[in-house]
C-alpha positions as CSV (number, residue, x, y, z in Angstrom):
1,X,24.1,-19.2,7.0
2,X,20.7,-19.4,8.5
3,X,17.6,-19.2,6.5
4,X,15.1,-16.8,6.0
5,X,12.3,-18.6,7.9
6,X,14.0,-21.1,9.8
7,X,12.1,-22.9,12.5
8,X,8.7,-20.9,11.5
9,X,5.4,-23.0,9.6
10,X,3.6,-21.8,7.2
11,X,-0.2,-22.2,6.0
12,X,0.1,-21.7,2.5
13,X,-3.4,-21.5,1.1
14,X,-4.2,-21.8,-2.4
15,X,-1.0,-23.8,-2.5
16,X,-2.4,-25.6,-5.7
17,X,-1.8,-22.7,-7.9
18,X,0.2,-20.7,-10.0
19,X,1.8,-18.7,-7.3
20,X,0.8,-20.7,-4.4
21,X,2.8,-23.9,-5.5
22,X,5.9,-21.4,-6.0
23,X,5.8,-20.1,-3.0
24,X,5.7,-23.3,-1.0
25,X,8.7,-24.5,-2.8
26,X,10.7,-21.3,-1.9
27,X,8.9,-21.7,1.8
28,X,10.6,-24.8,2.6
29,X,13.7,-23.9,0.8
30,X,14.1,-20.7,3.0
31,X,13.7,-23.2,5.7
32,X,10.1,-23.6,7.0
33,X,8.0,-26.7,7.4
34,X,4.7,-26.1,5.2
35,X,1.1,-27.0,5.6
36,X,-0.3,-26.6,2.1
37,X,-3.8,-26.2,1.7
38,X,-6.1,-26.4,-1.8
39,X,-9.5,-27.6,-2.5
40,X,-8.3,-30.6,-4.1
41,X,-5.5,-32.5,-2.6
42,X,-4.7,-35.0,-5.5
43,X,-4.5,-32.1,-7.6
44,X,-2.5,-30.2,-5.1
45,X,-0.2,-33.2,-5.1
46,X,0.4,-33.5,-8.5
47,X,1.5,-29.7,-9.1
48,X,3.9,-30.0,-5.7
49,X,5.6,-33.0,-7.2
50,X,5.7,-31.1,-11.1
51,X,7.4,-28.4,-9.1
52,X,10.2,-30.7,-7.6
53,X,8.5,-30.6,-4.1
54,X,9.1,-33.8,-2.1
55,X,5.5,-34.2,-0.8
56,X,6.5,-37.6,1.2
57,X,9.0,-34.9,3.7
58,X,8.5,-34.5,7.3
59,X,8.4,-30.7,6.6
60,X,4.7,-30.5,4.2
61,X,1.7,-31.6,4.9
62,X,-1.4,-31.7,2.3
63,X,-4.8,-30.6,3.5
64,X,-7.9,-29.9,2.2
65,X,-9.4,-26.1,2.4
66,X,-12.5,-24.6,0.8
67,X,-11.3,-20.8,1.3
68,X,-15.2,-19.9,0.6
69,X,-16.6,-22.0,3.5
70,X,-16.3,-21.0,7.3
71,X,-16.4,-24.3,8.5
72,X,-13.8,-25.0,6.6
73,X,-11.7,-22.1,7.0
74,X,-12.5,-22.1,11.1
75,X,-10.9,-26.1,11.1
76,X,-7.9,-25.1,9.7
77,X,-7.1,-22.2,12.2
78,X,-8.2,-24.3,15.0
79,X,-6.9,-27.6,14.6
80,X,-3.2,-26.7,13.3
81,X,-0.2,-24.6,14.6
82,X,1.8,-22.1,12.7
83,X,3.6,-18.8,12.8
84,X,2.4,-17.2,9.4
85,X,-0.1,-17.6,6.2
86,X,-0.4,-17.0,2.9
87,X,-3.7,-16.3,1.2
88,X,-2.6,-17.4,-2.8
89,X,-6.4,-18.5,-3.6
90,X,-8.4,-16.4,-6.1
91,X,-12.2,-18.3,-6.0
92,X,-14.4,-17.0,-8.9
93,X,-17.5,-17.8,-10.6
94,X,-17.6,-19.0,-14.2
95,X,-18.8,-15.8,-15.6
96,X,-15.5,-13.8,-14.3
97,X,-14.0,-12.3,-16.7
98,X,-16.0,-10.7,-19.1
99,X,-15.9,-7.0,-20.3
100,X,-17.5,-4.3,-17.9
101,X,-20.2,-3.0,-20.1
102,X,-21.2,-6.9,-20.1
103,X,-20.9,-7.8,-16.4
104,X,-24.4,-8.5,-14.5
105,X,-24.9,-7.3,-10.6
106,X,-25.2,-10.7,-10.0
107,X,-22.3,-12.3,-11.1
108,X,-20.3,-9.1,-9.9
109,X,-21.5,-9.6,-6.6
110,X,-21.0,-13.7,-6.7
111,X,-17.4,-12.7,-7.4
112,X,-17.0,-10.2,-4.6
113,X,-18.1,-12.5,-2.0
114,X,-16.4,-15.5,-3.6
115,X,-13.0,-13.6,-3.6
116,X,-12.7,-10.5,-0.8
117,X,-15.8,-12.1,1.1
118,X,-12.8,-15.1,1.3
119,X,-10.2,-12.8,1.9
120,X,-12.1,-11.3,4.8
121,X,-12.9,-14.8,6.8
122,X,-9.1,-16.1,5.9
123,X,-7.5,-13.3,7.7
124,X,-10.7,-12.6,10.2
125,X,-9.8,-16.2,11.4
126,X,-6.2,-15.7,11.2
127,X,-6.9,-12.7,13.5
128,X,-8.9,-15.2,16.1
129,X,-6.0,-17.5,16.2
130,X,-3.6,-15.0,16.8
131,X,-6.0,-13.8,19.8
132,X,-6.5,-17.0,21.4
133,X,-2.7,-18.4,21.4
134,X,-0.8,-14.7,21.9
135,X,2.4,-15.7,20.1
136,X,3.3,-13.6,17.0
137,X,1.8,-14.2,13.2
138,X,1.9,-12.7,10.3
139,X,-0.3,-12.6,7.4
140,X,0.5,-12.0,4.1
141,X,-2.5,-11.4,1.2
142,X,-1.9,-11.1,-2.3
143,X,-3.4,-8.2,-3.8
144,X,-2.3,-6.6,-7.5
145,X,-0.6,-3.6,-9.3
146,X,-4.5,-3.0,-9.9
147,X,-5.6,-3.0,-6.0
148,X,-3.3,0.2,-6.5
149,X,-3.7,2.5,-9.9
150,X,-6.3,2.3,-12.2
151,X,-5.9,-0.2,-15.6
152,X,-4.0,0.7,-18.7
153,X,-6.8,-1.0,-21.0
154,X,-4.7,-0.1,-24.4
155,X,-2.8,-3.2,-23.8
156,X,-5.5,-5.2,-24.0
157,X,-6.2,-3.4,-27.8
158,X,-6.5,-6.3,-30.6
159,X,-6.3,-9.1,-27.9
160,X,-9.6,-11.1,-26.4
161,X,-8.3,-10.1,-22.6
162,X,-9.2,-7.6,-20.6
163,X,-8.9,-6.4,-16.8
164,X,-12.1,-7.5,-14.7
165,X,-13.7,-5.0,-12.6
166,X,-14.1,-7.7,-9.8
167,X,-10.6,-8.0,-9.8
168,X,-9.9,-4.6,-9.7
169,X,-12.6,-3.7,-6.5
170,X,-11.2,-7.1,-4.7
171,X,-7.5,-6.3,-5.0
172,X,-8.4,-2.8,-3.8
173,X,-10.5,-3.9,-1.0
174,X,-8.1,-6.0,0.7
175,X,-5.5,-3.3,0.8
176,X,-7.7,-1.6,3.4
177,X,-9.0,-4.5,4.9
178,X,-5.6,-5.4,6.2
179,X,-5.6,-1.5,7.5
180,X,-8.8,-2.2,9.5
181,X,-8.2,-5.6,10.9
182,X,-4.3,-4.6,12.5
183,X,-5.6,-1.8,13.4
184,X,-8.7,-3.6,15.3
185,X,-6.1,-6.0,16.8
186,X,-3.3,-3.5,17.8
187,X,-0.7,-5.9,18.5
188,X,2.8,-5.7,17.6
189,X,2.8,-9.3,17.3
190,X,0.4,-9.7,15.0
191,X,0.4,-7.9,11.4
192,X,-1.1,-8.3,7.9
193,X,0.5,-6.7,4.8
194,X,0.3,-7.5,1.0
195,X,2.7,-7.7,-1.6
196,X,0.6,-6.1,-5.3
197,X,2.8,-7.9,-8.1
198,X,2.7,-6.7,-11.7
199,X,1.5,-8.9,-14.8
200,X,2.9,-12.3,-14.5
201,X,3.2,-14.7,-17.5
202,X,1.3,-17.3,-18.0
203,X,1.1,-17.9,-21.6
204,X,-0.8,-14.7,-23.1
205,X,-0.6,-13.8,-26.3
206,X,2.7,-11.8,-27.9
207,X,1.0,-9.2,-28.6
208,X,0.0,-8.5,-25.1
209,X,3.2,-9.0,-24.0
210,X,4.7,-6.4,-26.1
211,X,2.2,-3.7,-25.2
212,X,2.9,-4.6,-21.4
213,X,6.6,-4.4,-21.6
214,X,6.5,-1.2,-23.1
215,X,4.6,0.2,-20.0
216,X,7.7,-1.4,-17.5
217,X,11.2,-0.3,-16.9
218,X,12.0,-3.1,-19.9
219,X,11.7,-6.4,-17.7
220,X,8.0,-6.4,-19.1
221,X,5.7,-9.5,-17.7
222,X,7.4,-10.9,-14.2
223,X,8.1,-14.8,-13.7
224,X,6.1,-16.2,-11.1
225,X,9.1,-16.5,-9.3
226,X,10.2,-13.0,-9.1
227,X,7.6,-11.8,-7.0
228,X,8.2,-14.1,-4.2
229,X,11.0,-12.1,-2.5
230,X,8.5,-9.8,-1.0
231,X,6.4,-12.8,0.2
232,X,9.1,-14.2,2.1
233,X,10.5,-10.9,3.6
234,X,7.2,-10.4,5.0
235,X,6.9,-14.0,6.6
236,X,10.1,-13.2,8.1
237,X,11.3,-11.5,11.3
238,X,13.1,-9.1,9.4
239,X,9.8,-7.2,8.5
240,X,9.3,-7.5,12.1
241,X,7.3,-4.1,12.7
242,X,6.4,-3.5,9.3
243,X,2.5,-4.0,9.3
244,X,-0.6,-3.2,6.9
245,X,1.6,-2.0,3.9
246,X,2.0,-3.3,0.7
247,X,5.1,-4.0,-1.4
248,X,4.4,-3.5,-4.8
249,X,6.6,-5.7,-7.6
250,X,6.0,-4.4,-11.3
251,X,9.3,-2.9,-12.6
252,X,7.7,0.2,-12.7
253,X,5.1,-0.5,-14.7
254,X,2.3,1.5,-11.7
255,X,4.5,4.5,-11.9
């Protein structure tokens, strides 16, 4: 049976992360060769290999990538080939985080520029590339169940968390940014969608949990894991025509 993404490459960015070291597991299992991209590359190796990812293969390589510097961004794009990218990153400054009422414009707009100002040169350069070698790409960007409705902030009652407005005006953002850059392209062969996932766990507190899973068809907070589906359908040729949408994985928890 032939795999999902046979014979394609990826450029997995942010590959170093929760979701980014995932997904290039699940990449070269749906049979792809990988080029995974962080901004530390020891550190990058270390989480492949915690993950079971042979990082000696034929089919990964390791580079380095700043996501927030265009130099950086513009060396990757030229001086490797591939049919499709993933943007897992998520830069932020140290202040990220915090409540609204205690956010400065400063550190808002650090964040923004950090994060969608990122997001913009990613897929602005993976929009170049595309134009300069005419063979067919996709992009994929990760965006968030809150890119899409507002926040539900009683789940964050009696817990320390909350949902940062950065987070909320990135993930939004790049849902029509991917609108204006296909549609500035018009191609058929190239497209950018996004796929929004819900909460997905990473050791918060029980009582968050609770409040979330009561908000979802029962599944509650998603492994890291089940998102990925979408990911790889959209990296594949059978979302061939589908372009600048947005698959949305919460178990209902947006409706």
């Amino acid at each position: 049976m032939e795999k999902l993404l046979e014979n394609k490459k990826i450029l997995i960015a942010g590959a170093g992360g929760l979701l980014g070291a995932n997904l290039v597991s699940e990449v070269l299992e749906q049979g792809a060769s990988v080029i995974a991209a962080d901004l530390n590359v020891a550190g990058l190796k270390e989480c492949l290999l915690s993950k079971g990812v042979n990082v000696n293969s034929k089919d990964i390589e390791l580079i380095e990538l700043d996501i927030t510097d265009e130099s950086s961004v513009e060396n990757i794009f030229f001086n490797h080939d591939f049919n499709g990218a993933v943007n897992a990153t998520y830069p932020r400054n140290k202040e990220y985080g915090k409540h609204f009422l205690d956010v400065s414009l400063n550190s808002f707009n650090e964040n923004l520029s950090l994060h969608l100002g990122s997001a913009f040169l990613f897929s602005q350069q993976a929009a170049a590339y595309f134009i300069r070698k005419g063979e067919p790409f996709s992009l994929v960007n990760i965006s968030s169940i809150y890119g899409v409705v507002a926040p539900d902030f009683d789940i964050y009652s009696n817990t320390s968390m909350t949902m940062p407005v950065e987070y909320a005006a990135i993930k939004a953002a790049i849902l029509h940014l991917n609108k204006y850059i296909v549609s500035y392209v018009k191609n058929s062969d190239f497209r950018i969608n996004s796929v929004s996932p819900g909460g997905i766990y990473d050791g918060q507190p029980e009582i968050f949990l609770n409040a979330y899973k009561e908000k979802t068809n029962g599944k509650g907070m998603l492994s890291v894991k089940e998102v990925l589906g979408g990911v790889m359908f959209l990296l594949s040729e059978q979302s061939r025509y589908i372009t600048a949408q947005n698959i949305v994985v919460d178990d209902g928890f947006s409706l």
